[in-house]
C-alpha positions in Angstrom: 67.4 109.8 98.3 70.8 110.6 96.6 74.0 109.2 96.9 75.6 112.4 98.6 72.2 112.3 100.9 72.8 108.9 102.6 73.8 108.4 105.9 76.0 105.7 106.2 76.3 104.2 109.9 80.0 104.5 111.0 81.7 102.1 113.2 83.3 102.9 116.9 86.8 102.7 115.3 86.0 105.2 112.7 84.4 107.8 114.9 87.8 107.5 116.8 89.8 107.9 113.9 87.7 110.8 112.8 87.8 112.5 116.5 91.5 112.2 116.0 91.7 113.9 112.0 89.0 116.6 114.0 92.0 117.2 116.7 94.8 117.3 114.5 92.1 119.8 112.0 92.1 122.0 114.6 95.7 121.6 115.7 96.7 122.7 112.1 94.4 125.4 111.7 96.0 126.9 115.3 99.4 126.0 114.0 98.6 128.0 110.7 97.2 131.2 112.4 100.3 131.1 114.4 102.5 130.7 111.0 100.4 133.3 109.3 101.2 136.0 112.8 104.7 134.8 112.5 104.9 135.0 109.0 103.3 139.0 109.3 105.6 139.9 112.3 108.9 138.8 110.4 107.7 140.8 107.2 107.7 143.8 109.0 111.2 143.3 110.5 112.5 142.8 107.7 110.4 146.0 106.0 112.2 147.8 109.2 115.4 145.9 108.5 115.5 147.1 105.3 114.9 150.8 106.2 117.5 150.8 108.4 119.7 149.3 106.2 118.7 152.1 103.5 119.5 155.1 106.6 122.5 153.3 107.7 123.8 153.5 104.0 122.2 157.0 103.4 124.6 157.7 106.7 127.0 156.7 105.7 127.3 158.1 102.2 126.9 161.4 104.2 129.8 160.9 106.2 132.2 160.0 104.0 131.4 163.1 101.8 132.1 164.8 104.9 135.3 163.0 105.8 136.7 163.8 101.9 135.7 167.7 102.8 137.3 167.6 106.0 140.4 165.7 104.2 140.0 168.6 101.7 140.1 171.5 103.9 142.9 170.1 105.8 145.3 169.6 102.9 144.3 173.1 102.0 145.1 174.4 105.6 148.4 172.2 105.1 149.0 174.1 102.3 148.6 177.6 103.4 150.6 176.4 106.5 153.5 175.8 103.6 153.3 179.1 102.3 152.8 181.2 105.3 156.1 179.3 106.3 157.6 180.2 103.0 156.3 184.1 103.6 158.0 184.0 107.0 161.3 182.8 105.9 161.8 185.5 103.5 160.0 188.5 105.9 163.2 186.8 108.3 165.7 187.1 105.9 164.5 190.3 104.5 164.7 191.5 108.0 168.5 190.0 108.5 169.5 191.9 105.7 168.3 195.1 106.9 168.8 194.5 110.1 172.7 194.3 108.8 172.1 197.3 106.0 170.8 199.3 109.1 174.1 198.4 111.2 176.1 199.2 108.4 174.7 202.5 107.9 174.8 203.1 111.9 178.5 202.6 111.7 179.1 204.9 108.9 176.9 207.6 110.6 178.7 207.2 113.9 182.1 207.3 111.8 181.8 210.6 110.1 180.1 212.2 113.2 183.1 211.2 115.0 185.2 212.8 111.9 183.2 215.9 112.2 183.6 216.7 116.2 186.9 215.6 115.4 187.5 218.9 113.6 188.7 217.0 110.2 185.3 216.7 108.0 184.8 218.8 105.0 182.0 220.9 106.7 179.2 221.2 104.3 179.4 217.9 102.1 179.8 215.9 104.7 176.5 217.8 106.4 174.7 217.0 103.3 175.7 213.5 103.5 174.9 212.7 107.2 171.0 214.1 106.5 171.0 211.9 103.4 171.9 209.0 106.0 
C-alpha cells in the first residue's frame, strides 16, 4: 500500500480532539452561511441606501430650482407691485389737479352766468365763451 493509503490507528485522546475540530468545522461553516446572509442583506441596504440617497438629492435639486422660481416670481410681483404704486400716485395726482382745473372752471362758469342774469355781460362774446367752457 501507499503512504496516503495507510490507516494509522488513532488513540482515544485524538478521536476527542478530532470530534472537537469536527464541532467547531461545523460551527464555522454555520457561522459563515450566516456571515455570507448577513453579508448579502447589508449589500442590498446599502444598494437601497444609496438610491435613496440619489432621490433624496435628485429632490432636492428639484426643490431648490423651484424655490429660486418662486423667489423669482415674487421679486417680479414685488416689482410690478412698485410700479402699479408708482402708476397710482400719478393717476391721483393727475386726478387732484383736474379735480382743481375742474373747480376752477366751475367757478368761472358760475361767475359769468351770474354776470349774465345779472344784466351786465357783453351778450354774444360772453355766449360764445360760456359754450367754450
Amino acid at each position: 500500500k501507499q503512504w496516503y493509503q495507510r490507516r494509522v490507528p488513532l488513540r482515544p485522546g485524538k478521536i476527542k480532539e478530532m470530534e472537537k475540530y469536527k464541532v467547531q468545522i461545523s460551527q464555522f461553516t454555520d457561522y459563515k452561511a450566516q456571515w455570507t446572509s448577513a453579508q448579502g442583506d447589508l449589500h442590498e441596504q446599502l444598494k437601497t441606501a444609496k438610491k435613496e440617497a440619489k432621490e433624496s438629492g435628485e429632490a432636492r435639486t428639484r426643490a431648490e430650482a423651484e424655490l429660486e422660481e418662486l423667489r423669482d416670481r415674487v421679486e417680479e410681483m414685488a416689482l410690478d407691485k412698485e410700479m402699479a404704486e408708482e402708476m397710482k400716485e400719478c393717476a391721483e395726482l393727475e386726478l387732484e389737479r383736474m379735480t382743481e382745473q375742474h373747480d376752477e372752471i366751475k367757478q368761472e362758469l358760475d361767475l359769468m352766468k351770474e354776470e349774465i342774469s345779472s344784466g351786465s355781460g357783453g351778450g354774444s362774446v360772453d355766449n360764445v365763451r360760456i359754450k367754450q367752457l
